[in-house]
PAKOL-683576 format. One record per residue (C-alpha): residue number from 1; residue in one letter; x, y, z. Coordinates in nm, 2 decimals. Layout:
% residues N
rec seq: NUM	type: A	xx: X	yy: Y	zz: Z
...
END
This chain:
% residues 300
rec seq: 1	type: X	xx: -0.78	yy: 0.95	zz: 1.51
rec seq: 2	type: X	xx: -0.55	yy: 0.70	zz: 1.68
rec seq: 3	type: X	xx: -0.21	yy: 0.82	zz: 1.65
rec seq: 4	type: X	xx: 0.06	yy: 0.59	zz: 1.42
rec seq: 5	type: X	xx: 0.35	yy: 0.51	zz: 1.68
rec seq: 6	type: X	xx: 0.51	yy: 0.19	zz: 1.48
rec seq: 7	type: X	xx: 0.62	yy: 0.15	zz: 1.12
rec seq: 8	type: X	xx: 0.74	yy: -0.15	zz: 0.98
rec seq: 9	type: X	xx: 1.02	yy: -0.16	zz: 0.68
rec seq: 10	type: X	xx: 1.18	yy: -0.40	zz: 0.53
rec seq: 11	type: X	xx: 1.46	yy: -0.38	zz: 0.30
rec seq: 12	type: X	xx: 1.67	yy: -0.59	zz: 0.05
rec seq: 13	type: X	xx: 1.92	yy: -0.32	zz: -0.02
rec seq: 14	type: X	xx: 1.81	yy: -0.26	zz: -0.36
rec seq: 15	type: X	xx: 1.73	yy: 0.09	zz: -0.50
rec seq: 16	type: X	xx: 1.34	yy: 0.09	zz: -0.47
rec seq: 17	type: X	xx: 1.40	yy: -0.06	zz: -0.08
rec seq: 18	type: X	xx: 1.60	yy: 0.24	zz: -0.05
rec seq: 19	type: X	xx: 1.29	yy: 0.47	zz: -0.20
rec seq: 20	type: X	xx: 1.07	yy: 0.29	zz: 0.11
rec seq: 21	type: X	xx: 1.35	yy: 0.29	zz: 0.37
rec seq: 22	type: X	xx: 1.36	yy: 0.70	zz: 0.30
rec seq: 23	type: X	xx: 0.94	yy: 0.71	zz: 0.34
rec seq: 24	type: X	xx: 0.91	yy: 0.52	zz: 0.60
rec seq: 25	type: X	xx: 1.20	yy: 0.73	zz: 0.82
rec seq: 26	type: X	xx: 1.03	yy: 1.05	zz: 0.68
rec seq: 27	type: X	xx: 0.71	yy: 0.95	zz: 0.81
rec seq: 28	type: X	xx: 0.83	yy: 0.83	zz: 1.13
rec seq: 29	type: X	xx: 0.95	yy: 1.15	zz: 1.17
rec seq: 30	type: X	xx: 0.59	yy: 1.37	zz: 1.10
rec seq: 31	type: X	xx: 0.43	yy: 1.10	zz: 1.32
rec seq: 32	type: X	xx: 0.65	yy: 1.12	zz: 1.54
rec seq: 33	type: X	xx: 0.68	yy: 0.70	zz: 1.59
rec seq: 34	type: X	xx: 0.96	yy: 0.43	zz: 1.64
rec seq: 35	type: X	xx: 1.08	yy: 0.23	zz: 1.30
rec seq: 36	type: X	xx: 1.15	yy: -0.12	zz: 1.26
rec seq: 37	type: X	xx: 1.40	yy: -0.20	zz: 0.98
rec seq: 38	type: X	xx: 1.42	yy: -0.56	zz: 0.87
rec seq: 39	type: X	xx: 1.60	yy: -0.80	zz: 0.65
rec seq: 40	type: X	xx: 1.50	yy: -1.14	zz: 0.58
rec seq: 41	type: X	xx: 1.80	yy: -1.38	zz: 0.45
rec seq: 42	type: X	xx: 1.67	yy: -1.66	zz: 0.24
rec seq: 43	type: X	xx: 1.58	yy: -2.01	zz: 0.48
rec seq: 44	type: X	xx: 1.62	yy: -2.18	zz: 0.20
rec seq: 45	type: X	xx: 1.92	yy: -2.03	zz: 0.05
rec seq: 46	type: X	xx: 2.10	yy: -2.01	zz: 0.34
rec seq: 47	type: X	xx: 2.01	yy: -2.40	zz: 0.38
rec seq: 48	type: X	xx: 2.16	yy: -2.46	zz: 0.00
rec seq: 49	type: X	xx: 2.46	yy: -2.28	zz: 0.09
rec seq: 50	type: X	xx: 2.49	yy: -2.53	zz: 0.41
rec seq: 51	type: X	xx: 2.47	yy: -2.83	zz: 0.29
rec seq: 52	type: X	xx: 2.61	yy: -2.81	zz: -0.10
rec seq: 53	type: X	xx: 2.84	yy: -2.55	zz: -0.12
rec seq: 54	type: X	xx: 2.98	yy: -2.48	zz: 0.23
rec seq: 55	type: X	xx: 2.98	yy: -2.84	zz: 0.43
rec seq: 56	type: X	xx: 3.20	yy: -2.81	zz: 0.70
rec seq: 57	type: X	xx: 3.25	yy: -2.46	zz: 0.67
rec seq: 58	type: X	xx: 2.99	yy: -2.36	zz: 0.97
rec seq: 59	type: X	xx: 3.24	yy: -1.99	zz: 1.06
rec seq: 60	type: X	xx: 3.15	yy: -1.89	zz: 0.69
rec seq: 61	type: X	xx: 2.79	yy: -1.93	zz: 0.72
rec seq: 62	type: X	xx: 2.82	yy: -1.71	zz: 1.06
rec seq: 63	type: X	xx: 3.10	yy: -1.47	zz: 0.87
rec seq: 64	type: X	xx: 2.77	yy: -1.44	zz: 0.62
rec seq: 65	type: X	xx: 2.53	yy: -1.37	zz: 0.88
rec seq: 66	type: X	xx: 2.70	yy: -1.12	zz: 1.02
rec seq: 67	type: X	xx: 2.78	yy: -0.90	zz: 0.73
rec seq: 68	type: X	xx: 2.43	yy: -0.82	zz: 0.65
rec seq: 69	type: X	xx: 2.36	yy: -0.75	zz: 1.03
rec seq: 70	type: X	xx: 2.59	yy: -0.52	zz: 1.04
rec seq: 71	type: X	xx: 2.49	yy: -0.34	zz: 0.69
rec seq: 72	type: X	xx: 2.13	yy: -0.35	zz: 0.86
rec seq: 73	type: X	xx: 2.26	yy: -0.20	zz: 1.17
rec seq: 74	type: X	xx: 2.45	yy: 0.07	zz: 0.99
rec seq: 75	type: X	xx: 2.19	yy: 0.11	zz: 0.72
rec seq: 76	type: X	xx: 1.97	yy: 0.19	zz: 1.07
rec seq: 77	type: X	xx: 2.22	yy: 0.39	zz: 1.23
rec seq: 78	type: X	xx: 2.22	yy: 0.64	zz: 0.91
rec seq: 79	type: X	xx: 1.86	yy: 0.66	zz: 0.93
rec seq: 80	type: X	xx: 1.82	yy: 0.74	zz: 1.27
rec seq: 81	type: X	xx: 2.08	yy: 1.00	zz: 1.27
rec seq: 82	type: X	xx: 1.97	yy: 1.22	zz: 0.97
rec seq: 83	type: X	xx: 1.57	yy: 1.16	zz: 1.02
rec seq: 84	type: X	xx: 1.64	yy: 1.21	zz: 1.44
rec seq: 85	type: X	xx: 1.44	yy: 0.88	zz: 1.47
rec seq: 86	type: X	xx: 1.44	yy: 0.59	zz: 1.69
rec seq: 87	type: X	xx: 1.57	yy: 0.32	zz: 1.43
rec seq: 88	type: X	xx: 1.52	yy: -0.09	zz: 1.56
rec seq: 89	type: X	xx: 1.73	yy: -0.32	zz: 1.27
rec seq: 90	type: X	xx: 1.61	yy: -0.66	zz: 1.25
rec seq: 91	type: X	xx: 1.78	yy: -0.95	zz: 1.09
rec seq: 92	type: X	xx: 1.53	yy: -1.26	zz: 1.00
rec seq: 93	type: X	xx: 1.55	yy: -1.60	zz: 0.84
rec seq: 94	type: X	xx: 1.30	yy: -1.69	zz: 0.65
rec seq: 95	type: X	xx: 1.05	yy: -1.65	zz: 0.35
rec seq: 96	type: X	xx: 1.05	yy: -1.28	zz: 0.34
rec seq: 97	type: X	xx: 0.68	yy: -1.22	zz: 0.31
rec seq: 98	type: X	xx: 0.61	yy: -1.47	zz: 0.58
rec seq: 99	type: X	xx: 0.85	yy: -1.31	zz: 0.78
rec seq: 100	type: X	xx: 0.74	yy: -0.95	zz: 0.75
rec seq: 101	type: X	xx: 0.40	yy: -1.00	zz: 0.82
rec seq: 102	type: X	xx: 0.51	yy: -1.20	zz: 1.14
rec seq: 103	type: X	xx: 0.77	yy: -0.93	zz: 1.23
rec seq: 104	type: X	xx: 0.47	yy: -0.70	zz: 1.20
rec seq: 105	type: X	xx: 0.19	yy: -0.88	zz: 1.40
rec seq: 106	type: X	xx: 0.44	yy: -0.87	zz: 1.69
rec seq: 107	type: X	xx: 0.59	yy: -0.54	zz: 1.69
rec seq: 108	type: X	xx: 0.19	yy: -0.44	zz: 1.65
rec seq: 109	type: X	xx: 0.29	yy: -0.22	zz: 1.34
rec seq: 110	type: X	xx: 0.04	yy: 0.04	zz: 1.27
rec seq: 111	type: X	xx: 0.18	yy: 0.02	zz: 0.86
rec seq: 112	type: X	xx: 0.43	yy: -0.17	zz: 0.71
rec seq: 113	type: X	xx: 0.65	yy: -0.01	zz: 0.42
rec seq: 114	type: X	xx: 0.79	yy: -0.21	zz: 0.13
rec seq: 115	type: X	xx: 0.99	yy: -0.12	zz: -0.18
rec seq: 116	type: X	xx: 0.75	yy: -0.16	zz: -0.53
rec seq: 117	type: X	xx: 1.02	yy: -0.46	zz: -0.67
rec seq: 118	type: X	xx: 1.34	yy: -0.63	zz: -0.51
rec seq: 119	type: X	xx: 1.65	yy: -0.67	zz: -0.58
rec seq: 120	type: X	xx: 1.53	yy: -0.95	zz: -0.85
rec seq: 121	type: X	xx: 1.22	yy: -0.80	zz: -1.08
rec seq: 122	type: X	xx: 1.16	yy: -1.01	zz: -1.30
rec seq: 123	type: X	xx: 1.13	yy: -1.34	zz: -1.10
rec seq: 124	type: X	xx: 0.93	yy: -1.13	zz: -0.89
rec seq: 125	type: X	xx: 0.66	yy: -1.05	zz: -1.17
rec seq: 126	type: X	xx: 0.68	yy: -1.42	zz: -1.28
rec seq: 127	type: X	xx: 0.57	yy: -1.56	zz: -0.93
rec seq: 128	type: X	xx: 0.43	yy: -1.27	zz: -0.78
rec seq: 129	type: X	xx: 0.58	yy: -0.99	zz: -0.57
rec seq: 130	type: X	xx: 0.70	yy: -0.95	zz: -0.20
rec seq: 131	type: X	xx: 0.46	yy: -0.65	zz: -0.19
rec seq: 132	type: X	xx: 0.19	yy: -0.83	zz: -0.33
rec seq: 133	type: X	xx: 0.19	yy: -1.16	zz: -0.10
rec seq: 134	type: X	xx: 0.25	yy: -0.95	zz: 0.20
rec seq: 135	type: X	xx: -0.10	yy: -0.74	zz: 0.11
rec seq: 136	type: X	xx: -0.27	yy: -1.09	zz: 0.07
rec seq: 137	type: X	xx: -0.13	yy: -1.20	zz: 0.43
rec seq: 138	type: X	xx: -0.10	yy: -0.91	zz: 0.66
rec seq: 139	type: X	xx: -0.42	yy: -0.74	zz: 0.85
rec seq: 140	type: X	xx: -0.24	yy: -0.41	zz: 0.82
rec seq: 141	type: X	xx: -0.21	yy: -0.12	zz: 0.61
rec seq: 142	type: X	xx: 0.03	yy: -0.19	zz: 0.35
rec seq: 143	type: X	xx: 0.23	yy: 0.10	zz: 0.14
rec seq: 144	type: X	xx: 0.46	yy: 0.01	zz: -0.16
rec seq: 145	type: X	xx: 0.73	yy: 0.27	zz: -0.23
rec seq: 146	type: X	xx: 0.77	yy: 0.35	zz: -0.59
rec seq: 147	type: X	xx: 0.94	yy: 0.71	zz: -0.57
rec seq: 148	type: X	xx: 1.27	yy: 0.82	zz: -0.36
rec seq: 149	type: X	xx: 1.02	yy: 1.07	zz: -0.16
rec seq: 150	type: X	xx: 1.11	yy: 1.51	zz: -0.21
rec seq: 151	type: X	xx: 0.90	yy: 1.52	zz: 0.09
rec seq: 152	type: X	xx: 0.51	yy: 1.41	zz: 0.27
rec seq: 153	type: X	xx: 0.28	yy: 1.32	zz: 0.06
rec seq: 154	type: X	xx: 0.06	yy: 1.67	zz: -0.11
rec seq: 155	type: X	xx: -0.18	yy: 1.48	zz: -0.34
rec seq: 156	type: X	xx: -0.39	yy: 1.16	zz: -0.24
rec seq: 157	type: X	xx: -0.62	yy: 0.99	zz: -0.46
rec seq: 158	type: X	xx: -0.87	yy: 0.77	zz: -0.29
rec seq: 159	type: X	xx: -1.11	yy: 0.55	zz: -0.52
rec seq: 160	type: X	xx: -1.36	yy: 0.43	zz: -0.34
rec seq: 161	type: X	xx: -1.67	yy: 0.18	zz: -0.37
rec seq: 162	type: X	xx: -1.87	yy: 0.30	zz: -0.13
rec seq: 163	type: X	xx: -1.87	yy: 0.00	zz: 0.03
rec seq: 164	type: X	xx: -1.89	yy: -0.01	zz: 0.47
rec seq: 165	type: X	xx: -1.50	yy: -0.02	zz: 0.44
rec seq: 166	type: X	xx: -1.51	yy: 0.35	zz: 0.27
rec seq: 167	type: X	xx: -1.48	yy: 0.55	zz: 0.53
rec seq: 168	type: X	xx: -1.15	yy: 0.36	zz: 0.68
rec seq: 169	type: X	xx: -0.97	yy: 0.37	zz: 0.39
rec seq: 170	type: X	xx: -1.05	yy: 0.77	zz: 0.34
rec seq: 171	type: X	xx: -0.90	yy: 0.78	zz: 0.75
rec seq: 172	type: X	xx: -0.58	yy: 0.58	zz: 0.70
rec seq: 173	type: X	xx: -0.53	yy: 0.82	zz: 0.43
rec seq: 174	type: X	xx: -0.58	yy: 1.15	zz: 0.62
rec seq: 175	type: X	xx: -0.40	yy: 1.00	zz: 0.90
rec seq: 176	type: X	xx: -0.09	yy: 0.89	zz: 0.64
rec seq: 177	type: X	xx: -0.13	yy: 1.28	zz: 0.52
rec seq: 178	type: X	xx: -0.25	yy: 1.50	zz: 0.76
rec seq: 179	type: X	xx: -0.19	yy: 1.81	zz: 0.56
rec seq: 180	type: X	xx: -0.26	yy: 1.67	zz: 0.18
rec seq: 181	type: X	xx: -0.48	yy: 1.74	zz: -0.07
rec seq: 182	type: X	xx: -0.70	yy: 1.39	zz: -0.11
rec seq: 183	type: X	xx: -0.89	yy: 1.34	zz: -0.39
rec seq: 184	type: X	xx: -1.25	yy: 1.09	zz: -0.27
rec seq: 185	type: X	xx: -1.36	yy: 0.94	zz: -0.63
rec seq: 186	type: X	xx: -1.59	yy: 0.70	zz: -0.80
rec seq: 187	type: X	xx: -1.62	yy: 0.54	zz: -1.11
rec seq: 188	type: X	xx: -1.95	yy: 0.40	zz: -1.20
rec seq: 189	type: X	xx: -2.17	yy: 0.22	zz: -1.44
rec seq: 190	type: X	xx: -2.46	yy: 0.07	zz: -1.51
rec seq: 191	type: X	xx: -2.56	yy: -0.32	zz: -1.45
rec seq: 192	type: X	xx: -2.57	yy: -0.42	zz: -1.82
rec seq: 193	type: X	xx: -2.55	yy: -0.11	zz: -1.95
rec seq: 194	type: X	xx: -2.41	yy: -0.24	zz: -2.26
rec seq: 195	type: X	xx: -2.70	yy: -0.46	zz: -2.34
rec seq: 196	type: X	xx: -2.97	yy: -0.24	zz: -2.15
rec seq: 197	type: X	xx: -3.07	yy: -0.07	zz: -2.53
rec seq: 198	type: X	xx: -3.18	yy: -0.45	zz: -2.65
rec seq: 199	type: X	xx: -3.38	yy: -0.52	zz: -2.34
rec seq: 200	type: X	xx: -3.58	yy: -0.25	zz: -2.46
rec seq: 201	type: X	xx: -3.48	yy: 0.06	zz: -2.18
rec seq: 202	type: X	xx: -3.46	yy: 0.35	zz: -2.43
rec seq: 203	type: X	xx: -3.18	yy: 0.61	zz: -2.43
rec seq: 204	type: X	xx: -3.34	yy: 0.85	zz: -2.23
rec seq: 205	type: X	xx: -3.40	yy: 0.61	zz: -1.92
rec seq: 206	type: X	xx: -3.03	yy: 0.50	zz: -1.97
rec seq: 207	type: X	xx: -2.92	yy: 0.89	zz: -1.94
rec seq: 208	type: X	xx: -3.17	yy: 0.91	zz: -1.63
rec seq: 209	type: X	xx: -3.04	yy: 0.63	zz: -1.46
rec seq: 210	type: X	xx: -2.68	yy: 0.70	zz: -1.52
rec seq: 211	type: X	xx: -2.75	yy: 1.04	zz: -1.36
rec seq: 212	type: X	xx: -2.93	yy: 0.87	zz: -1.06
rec seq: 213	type: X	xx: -2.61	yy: 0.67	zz: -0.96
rec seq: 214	type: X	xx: -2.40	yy: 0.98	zz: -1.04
rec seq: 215	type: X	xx: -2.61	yy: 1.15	zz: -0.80
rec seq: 216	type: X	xx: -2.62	yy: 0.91	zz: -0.56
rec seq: 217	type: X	xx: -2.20	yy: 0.85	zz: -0.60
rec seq: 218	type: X	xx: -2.16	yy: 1.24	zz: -0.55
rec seq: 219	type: X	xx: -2.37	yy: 1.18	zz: -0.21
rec seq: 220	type: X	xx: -2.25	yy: 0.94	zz: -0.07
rec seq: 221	type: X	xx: -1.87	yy: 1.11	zz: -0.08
rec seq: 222	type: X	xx: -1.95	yy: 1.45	zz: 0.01
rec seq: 223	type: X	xx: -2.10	yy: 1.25	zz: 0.34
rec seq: 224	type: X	xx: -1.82	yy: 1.07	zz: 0.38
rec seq: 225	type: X	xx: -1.60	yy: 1.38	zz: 0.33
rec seq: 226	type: X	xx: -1.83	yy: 1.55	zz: 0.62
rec seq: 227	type: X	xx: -1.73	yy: 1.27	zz: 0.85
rec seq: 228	type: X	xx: -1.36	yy: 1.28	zz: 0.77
rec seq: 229	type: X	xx: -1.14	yy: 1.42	zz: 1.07
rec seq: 230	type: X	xx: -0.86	yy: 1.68	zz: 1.04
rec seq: 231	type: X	xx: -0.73	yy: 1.96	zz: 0.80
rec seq: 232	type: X	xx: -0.69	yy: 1.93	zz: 0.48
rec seq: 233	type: X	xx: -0.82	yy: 1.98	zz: 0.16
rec seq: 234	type: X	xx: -1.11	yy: 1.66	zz: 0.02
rec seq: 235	type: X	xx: -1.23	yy: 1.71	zz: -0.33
rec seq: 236	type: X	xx: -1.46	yy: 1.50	zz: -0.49
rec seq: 237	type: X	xx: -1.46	yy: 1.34	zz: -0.83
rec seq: 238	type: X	xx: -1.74	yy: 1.08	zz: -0.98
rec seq: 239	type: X	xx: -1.67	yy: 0.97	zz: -1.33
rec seq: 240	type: X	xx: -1.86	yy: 0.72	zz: -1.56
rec seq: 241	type: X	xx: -1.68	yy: 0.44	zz: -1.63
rec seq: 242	type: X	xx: -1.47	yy: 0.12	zz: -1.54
rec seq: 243	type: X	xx: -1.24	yy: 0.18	zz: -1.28
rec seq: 244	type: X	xx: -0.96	yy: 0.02	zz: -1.50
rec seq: 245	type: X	xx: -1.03	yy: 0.26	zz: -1.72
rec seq: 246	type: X	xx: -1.11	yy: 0.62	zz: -1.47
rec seq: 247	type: X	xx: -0.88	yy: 0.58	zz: -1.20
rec seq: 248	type: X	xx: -0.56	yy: 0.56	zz: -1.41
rec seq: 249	type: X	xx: -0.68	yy: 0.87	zz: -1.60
rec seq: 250	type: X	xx: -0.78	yy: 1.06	zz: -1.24
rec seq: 251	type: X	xx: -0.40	yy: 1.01	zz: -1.15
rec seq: 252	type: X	xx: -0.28	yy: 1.21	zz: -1.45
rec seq: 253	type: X	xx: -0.54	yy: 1.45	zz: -1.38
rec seq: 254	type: X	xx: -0.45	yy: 1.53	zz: -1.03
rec seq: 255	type: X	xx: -0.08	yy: 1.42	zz: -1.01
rec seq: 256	type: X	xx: -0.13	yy: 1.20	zz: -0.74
rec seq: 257	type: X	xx: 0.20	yy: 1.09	zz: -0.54
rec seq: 258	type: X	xx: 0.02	yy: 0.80	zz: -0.36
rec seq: 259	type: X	xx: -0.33	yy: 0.65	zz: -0.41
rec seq: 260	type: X	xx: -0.54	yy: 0.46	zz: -0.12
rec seq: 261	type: X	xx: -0.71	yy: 0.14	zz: -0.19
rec seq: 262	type: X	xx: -0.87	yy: -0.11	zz: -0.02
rec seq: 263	type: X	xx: -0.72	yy: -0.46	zz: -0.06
rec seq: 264	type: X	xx: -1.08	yy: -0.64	zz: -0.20
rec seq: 265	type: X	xx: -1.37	yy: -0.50	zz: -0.41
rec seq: 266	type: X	xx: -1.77	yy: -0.55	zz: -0.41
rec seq: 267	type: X	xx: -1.73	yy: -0.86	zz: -0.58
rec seq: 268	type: X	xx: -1.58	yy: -1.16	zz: -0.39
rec seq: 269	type: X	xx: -1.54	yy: -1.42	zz: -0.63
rec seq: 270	type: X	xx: -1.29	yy: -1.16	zz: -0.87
rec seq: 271	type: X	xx: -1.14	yy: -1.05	zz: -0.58
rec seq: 272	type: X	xx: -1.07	yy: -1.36	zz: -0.43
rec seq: 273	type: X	xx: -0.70	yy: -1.37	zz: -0.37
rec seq: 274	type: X	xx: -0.65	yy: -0.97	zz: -0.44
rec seq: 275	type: X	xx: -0.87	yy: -0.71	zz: -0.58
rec seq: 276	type: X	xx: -0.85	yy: -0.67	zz: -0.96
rec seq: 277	type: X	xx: -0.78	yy: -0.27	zz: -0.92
rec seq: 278	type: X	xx: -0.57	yy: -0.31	zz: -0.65
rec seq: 279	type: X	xx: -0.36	yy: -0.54	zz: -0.83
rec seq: 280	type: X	xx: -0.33	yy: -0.37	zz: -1.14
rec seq: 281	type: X	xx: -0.24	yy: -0.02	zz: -0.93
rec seq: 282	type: X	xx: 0.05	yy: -0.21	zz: -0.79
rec seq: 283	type: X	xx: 0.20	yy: -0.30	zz: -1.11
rec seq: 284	type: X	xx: 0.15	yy: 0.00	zz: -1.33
rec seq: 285	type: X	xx: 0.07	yy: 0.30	zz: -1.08
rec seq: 286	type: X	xx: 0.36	yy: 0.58	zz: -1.11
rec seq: 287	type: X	xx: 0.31	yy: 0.67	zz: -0.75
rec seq: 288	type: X	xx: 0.34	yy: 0.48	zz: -0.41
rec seq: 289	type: X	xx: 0.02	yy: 0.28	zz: -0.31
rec seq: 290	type: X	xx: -0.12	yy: 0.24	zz: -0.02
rec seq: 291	type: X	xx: -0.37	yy: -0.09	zz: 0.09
rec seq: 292	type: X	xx: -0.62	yy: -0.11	zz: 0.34
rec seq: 293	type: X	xx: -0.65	yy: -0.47	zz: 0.42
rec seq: 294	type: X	xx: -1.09	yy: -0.54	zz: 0.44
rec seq: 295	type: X	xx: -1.23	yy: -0.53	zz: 0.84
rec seq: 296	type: X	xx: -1.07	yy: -0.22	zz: 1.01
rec seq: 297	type: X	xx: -1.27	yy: 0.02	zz: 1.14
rec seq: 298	type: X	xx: -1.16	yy: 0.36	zz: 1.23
rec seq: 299	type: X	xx: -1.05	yy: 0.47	zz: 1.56
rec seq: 300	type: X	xx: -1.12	yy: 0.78	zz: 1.72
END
């Protein structure tokens, strides 16, 4: 597997940045790989402060400005010292997801690392989060803090669609945590399956099919498993059902701390801006998610 060497995270200070600026140094340290830590300041409030509140006053602007480069380069400086990392601060203006997925494409970030809500939630869940516009625009793995980390990551849970992008999202996660115990599941149903009984498919066929897909689910991820590379324990789970409805209860079941998804589903007129699952995962999932943007294949 091609090694990670780059991580990207940005921070607004807040509590949950701090949660992501604590996983991404901890992983930079198991991998082994450089850390960029960036702040984005506000064009446009930087641009309000210019021209109604401080006209004239251009050394205040600057005074500003250089505060939160040097919290950045401090906030850095502590990193790098207790992780034993090499820790880049980088100070932006701009609109932050813009910014971060530019900072990104030209540090060639193998992952970039964000905080689950800013320093403002509830204007973020009015127009959207940082986390989630940066999944729509970035071509790169993607993970969303929730949790001040007690460590790396033990328990994975990976739902899959067995789609062609299956097998990348099962690698990022085995690359993310090497040692962990990941969790390859499934959720299934039948086309129709509600109405199948009034087109005139009698209960028996309906059991017989459901087992079929079951069957074919269970695989389908044992192969996948087979190809996986590395240590670790893979366990496999198929369960019929919505995946609204199984993969919420598979992450009580195996107490996942972060679950792997790929950004878009099967279906590409729901999924159109971001996959229904995905999106609900990154507003109610209790652990840290990690998205697999669609088109990556896996390096060996």
């Amino acid at each position: 597997m091609k090694p990670i060497t780059t991580f990207l995270a940005a921070t607004d200070f807040s509590t949950t940045a701090g949660h992501a600026e604590e996983r991404a140094a901890l992983l930079a340290a198991e991998h082994g790989a450089c850390l960029t830590l960036m702040h984005s300041l506000s064009g446009l409030a930087l641009e309000r402060l210019r021209d109604r509140l401080l006209h004239g006053y251009a050394s205040t602007e600057a005074q500003l400005i250089r505060h939160y480069e040097d919290a950045l380069r401090l906030l850095a400086e502590n990193l790098a010292g207790r992780w034993q990392i090499e820790v880049t601060p980088l100070l932006v203006v701009g609109q932050t997801h813009c910014e971060i997925s530019r900072a990104a494409q030209e540090i060639c970030a193998d992952m970039v690392i964000l905080g689950a809500m800013g320093e403002h939630p509830a204007r973020e869940l009015f127009l959207g989060s940082t986390a989630e516009r940066v999944i729509r625009e970035t071509a790169m793995p993607v993970l969303v803090v929730r949790n001040e980390p007690d460590g790396p990551y033990r328990r994975v849970l990976i739902p899959l669609d067995l789609s062609v992008h299956s097998l990348a999202v099962a690698e990022i996660a085995r690359r993310v945590a090497p040692e962990a115990h990941l969790t390859l599941a499934h959720a299934f149903d039948l086309p129709f399956e509600g109405k199948l009984n009034f087109a005139g498919v009698s209960e028996e066929d309906v059991n017989r099919l459901r087992q079929e897909e079951r069957q074919y689910a269970q695989d389908a991820l044992y192969t996948l498993a087979d190809g996986l590379k590395g240590g670790g324990h893979v366990d496999i789970r198929v369960k019929h059902g919505t995946p609204e409805a199984v993969i919420p209860e598979l992450l009580r079941e195996t107490a996942a701390d972060m679950v792997v998804v790929g950004k878009h589903g099967k279906s590409e007129i729901i999924d159109f801006f971001l996959g229904g699952m995905t999106k609900h995962l990154l507003l109610d999932a209790a652990c840290d998610v990690l998205v697999m943007p669609p088109g990556q294949e896996t390096q060996p």
